[in-house]
N, C-alpha and C positions, 0 to 999 in steps of 0.2 A: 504493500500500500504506500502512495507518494505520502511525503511528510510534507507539515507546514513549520518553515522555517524563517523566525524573526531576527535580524542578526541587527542589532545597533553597535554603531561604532564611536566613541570619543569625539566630542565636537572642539574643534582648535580653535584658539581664543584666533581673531581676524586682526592679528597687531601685527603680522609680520610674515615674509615666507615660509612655506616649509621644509624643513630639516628630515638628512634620514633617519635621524633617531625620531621621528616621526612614525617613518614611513615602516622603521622596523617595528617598533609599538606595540602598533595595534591595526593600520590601513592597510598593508599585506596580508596580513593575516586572515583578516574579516572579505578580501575579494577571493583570496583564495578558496576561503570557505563557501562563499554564497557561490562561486564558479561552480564550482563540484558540484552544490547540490543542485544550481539549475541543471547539470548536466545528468546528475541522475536522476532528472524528472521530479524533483520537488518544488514544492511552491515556496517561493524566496518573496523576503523583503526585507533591503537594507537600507537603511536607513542614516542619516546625519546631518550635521552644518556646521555653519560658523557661528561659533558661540560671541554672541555679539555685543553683550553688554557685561563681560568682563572686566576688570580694570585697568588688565592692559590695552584694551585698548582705548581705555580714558588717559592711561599715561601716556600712549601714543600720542592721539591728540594734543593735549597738552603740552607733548615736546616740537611739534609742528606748527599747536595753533590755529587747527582746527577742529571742527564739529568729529566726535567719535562715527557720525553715520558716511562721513568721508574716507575714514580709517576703515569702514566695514566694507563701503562698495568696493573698496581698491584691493584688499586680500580673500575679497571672496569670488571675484571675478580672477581671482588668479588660482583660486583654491579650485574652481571650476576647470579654470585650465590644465593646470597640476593633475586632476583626474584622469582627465580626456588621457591627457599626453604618456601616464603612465599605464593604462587602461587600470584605475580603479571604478570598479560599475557598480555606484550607487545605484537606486530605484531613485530616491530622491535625496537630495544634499540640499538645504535650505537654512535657513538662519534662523535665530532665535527672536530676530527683530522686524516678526510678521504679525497681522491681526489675529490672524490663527494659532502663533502660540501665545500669545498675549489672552486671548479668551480661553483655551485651553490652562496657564498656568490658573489664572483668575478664578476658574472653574475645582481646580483640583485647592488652590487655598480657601475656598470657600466653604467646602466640601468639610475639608479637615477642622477647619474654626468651628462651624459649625455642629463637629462632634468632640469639641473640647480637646482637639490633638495641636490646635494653636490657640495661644491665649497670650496676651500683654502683658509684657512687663517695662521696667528699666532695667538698663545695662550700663553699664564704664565703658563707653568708646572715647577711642584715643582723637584729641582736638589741636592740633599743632597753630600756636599761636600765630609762628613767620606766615602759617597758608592761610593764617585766619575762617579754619574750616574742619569739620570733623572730615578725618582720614578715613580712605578704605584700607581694609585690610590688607591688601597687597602694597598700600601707601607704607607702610611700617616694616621695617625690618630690622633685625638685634640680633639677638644669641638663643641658640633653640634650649630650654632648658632639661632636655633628653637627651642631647647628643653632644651639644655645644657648638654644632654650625653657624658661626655666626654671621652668615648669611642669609638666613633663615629668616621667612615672609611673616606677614601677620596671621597668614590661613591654614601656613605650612609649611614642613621643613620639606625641603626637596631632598635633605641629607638620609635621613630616617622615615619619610614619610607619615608622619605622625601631624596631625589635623592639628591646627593653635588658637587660641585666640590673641589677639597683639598684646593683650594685658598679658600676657603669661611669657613674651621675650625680659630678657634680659638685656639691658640697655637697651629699650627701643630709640627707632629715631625715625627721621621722616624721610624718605626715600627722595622727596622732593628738594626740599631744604638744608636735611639733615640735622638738625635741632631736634632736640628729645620733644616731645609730645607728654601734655599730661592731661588725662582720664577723666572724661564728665558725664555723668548723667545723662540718658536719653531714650525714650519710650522707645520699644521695640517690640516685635511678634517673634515668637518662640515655639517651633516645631517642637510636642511632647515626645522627646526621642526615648528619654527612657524608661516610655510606657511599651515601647517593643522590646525591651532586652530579654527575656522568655522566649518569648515567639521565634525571633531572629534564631536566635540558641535552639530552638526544635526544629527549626525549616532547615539551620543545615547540616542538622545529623546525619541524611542522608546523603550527603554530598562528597560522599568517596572519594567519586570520578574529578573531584574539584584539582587543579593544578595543586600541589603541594603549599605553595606560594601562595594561592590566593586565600585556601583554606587555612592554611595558618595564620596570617596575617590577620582574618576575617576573627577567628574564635580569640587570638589576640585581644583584638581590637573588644571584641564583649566583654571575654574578661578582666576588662583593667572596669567596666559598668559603664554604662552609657548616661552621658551629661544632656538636659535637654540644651536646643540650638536654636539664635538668630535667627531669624531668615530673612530681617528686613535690614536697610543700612540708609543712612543720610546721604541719599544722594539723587541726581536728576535723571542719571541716563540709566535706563531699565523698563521692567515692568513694573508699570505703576502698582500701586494696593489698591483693592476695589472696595474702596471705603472711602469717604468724606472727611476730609479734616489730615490727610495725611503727606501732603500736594508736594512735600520736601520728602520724603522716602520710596527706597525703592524695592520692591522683594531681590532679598540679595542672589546674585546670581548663579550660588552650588545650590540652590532651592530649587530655581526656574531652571537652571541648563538638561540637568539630569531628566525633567518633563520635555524637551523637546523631542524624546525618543517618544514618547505619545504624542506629542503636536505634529509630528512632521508625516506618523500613518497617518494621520488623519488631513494632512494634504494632501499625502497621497492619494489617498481614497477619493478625495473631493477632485485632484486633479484625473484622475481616472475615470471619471463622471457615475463614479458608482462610490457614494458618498459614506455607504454603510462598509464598505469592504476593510476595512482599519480594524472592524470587533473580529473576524476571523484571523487576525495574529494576536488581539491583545483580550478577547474574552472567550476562544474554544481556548479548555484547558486540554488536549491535543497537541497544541502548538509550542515547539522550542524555541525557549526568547533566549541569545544569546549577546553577551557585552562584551567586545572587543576595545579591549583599555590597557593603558601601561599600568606597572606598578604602582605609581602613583596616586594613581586616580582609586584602588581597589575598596575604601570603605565607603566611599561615596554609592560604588555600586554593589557593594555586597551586603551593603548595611542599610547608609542613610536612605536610597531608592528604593529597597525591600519594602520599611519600614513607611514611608511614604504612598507605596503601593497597597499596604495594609491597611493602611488606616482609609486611604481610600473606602478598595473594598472592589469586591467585580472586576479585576484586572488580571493578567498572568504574572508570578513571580518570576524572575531570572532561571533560565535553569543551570543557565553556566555563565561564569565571568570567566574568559581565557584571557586571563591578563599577562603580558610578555613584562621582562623584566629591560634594564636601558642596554641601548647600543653606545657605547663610546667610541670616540677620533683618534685614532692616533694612542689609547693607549689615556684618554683626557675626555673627561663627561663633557657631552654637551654643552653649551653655554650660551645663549642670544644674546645676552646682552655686554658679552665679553667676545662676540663675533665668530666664536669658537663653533663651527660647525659648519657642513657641506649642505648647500642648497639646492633641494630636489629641480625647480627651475632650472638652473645652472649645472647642475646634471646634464640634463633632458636637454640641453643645448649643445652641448658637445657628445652626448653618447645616447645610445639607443636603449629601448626601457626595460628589455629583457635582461641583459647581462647585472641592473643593478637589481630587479624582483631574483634573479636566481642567487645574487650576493648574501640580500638577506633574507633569503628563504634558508639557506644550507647551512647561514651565519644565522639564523633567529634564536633570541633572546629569551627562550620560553620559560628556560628553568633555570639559568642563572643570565647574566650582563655577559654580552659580548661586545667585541672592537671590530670596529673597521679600519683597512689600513688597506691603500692604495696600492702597498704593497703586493698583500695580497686581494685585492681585485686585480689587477693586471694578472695574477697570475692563476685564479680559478679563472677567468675567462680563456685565458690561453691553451690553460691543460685541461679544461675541464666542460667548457661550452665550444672551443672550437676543436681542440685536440680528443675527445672523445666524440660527446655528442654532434655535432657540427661533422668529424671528420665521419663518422657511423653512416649520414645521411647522402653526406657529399659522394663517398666511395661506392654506396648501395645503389645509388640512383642516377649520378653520371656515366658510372660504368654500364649500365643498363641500359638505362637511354642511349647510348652512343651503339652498345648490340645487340639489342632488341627492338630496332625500328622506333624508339620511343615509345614502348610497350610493356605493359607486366610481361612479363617472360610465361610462356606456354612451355610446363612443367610435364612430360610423361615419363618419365622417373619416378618410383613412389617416394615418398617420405623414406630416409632412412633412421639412424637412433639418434643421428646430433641433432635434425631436424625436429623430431619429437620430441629431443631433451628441449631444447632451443622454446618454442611452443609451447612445452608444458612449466616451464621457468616466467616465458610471457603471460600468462593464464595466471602462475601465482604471485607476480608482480603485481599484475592489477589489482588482484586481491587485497593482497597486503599494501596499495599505495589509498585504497579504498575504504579499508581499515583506520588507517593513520589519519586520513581528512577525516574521515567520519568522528576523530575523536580529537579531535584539533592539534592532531602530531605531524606539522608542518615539517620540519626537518627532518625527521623517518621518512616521510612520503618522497621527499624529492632524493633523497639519499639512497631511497631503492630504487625509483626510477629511475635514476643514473649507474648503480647496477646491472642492472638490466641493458643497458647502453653498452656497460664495459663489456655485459657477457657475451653481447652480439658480435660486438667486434673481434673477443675470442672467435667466436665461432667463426668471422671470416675469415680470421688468419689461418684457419685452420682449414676449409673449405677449400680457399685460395679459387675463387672463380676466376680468376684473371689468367690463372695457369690451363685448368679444369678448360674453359673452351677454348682451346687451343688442340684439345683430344676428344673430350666429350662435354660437348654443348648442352645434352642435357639434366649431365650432373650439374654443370653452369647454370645452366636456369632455376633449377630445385634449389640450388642454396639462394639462387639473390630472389627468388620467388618466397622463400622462406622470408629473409632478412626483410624485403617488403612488409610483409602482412607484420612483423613486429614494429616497424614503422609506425604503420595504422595504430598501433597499442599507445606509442608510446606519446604520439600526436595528442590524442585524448587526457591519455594520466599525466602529461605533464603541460595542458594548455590551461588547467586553473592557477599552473606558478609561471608560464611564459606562454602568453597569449599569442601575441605579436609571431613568435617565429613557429607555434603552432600552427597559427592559419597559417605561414610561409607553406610549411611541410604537408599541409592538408590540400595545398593548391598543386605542391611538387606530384604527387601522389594521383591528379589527376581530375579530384575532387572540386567541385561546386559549391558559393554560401559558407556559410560561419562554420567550421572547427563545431562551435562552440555545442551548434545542434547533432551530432554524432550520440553515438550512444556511449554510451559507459558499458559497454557490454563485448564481453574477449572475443566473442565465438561471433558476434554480429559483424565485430570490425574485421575477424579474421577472416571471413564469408566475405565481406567486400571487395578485397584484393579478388579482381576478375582478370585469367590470364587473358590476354589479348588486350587489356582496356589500356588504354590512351595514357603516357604520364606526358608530365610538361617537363620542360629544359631546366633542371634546377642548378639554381644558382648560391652562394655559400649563405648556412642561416647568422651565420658570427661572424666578424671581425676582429684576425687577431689585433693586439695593441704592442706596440712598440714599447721596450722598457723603462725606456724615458719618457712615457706617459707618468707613472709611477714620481720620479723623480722630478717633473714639472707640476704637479699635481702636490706634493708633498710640500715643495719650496713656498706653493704659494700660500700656504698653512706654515711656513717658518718653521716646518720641523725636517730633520733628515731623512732622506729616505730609504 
């Protein structure tokens, strides 16, 4: 039976380009997934945007001097392109700064006040004299009193990942000004968070199958008890509160963001002119709702959004957070605003979008932090997408084309044992690459796929068609008739982690329309290799790179290479 599969993805605040510690995260991982399962005939919807009324990109503004809705049109228009160009294929990618989630959050705080799970109070927020203004909490940063990072925000320490409130830094100060800030009185709405600490703690008993990481982090995070939470802050740009008298406040934005995974089905649905189609991911309980987040992000969504879905009421729970852990540069975290980091645009301007989806697919972050190092990119593309895979494609299918009239090879030779082993290795490749997405084990999946690459080209060296018809033509055609139909396999299990040069290989092969619509099925793809049928003149799927890519690449980041 097809499944329905909800995949929400991390929405990035719209201050700035993005980075591949991004793109390792969480947006690889989540196209990969929904790839698959459109391919295995399940009902997909992923969803995201630009989370638009963050603070960063109020400090953006601020340091430009203009309006934050200037700041939004300008990185989500690129956020949009950024997708296109790498093939990430949301359903819908949309922003937090529409009427639609604006009545949607409004909806869900109403909801909650309503049942006494938000109620007013006062709080000590931090009021910096030089700004003459109460601070957001990304305005403040000092010393995280768990770790001691003292770079460490008012929301959070990016060191530990540990949730804050500004009062609780050590030495704050104002990001702006830098002048220490002191603490005033100020009405505020308050999510009753630690009216779930029970519930949360029984919903994820079952949660086995949860990443090590996410689950630990998560039962963590209960057991230190749950503090109720904010949700409103002194400020203009957001969603308003839908109450009278409150015309200076705004619902703060880990409140409102984490709803836009329910605002944006619900554009969907309304952009699809089938307005009710949003409750078939978010009210059959059937449906797998999945959160594709970094590290960081993990109790936001393993906790505070549960919790907020509960008190609701009539919504799906999370069934998995496959949260990745960070990609470092060079051996050096990330940084934007120390400039420390490679820009996926700037990427995608000098190189093509597969060889970096296969970087950080083989390189993903799942269960601990990995590095990127130019190093070695230059040199899994060289041995490893052009010298394996790339050369597998190029030697199976020029060679053929050029002796078989541009033709699958007409095989009257039966099958012999390498062919059979060969075939029957294909069969449990897929299986096992099938297995591994179905369970969000991205590097298994692409690390047997490639396997499977290696063992083919075993087999041709061993075959040796190139000697073979020179005596018998039709042992020659039996092996590259063979190595075709593995082709066909490998097109498919490996076009949800390199799209681009799947459809290359699905056109070399003869084939018509998207890759993407093929079957997931061994024995379907194998049946399709038809001897006599038509291939095209293929041309190489990779480009090797010169060493001193590496080394020009390295310099301009000031580190050795």
């Amino acid at each position: 039976m097809p499944e329905r599969i909800f995949i929400g993805v991390a929405w990035p605040y719209a201050n700035g380009p993005l980075h591949m510690g991004h793109i390792a995260g969480c947006y690889l991982a989540a196209d990969i997934f929904a790839r698959y399962h459109r391919m295995k005939g399940n009902e997909v919807l992923m969803v995201s945007g630009s989370d638009a009324h963050g603070t960063p990109i109020t400090i953006r503004a601020d340091q430009e001097g203009v309006e934050p809705s200037v700041i939004l049109d300008r990185y989500h228009a690129q956020f949009l392109d950024t997708w296109q160009r790498l093939g990430i294929t949301f359903d819908l990618f949309t922003t937090t700064h529409t009427e639609n989630h604006q009545r949607v959050v409004q909806d869900i705080f109403k909801r909650l006040q309503e049942q006494d799970y938000i109620y007013a109070d006062t709080m000590l927020l931090a009021h910096c004299a030089g700004c003459s203004r109460f601070l957001p909490d990304r305005y403040v940063e000092g010393t995280c009193p768990r770790c001691g990072n003292d770079r460490a925000r008012g929301d959070q320490c990016d060191n530990c990942g540990h949730t804050l409130d500004p009062i609780e830094l050590v030495e704050p100060r104002c990001s702006i000004c830098n002048e220490t800030p002191d603490f005033r009185d100020s009405e505020h709405f308050f999510l009753r968070l630690s009216a779930f600490e029970q519930s949360l703690l029984n919903w994820i008993g079952d949660k086995e199958f949860w990443r090590p990481n996410v689950a630990n982090s998560t039962r963590g995070f209960l057991q230190g008890g749950l503090k109720d939470r904010a949700i409103s802050r002194d400020l203009t740009w957001g969603v308003p509160l839908p109450m009278e008298g409150y015309e200076g406040k705004r619902i703060y934005v880990w409140f409102e963001a984490v709803i836009g995974y329910l605002s944006a089905a619900v554009e969907w649905a309304e952009r699809s002119g089938n307005p009710d189609a949003w409750e078939d991911f978010w009210k059959d309980a059937e449906t797998k709702a999945y959160y594709f987040i970094g590290k960081d992000n993990i109790p936001f969504h393993s906790i505070i959004w549960p919790a907020m879905i509960m008190a609701y009421g009539g919504l799906n729970l999370p069934y998995d957070v496959p949260a990745n852990e960070f990609l470092s540069l060079e051996n050096r975290k990330f940084s934007t605003s120390q400039n420390w980091a490679l820009w996926v645009p700037d990427y995608l301007d000098r190189y093509d979008p597969d060889p970096l989806r296969y970087m950080l697919s083989i390189n993903m972050p799942e269960t601990g932090d990995t590095d990127f190092s130019w190093n070695e990119f230059v040199r899994r593309n060289n041995d490893e997408l052009v010298a394996t895979y790339g050369n597998l494609v190029n030697r199976v299918l020029r060679f053929t084309y050029r002796n078989f009239d541009g033709q699958v090879p007409v095989a009257p030779a039966p099958p012999e044992d390498a062919e059979v082993a060969l075939l029957d290795s294909a069969r449990q490749a897929m299986a096992d690459v099938d297995n591994s997405l179905y369970h969000t084990r991205f590097r298994a999946g692409i690390s047997r796929a490639f396997a499977l690459a290696q063992e083919s080209n075993r087999y041709l060296d061993s075959r040796a068609p190139w000697q073979s018809i020179k005596t018998d033509r039709a042992d020659a055609a039996r092996s590259l008739g063979t190595a075709i139909q593995v082709l066909n396999c490998l097109k498919v299990i490996l076009s949800p982690y390199l799209p681009f040069t799947s459809q290359k290989l699905h056109e070399f092969l003869g084939f018509d329309g998207d890759v993407s619509s093929e079957p997931w099925d061994f024995d379907a793809l194998v049946a399709g290799i038809k001897p006599g049928a038509p291939l095209r003149n293929p041309s190489a799927l990779y480009t090797k790179l010169d060493a001193a890519v590496a080394e020009q690449e390295a310099e301009q980041l000031g580190v050795p290479a």
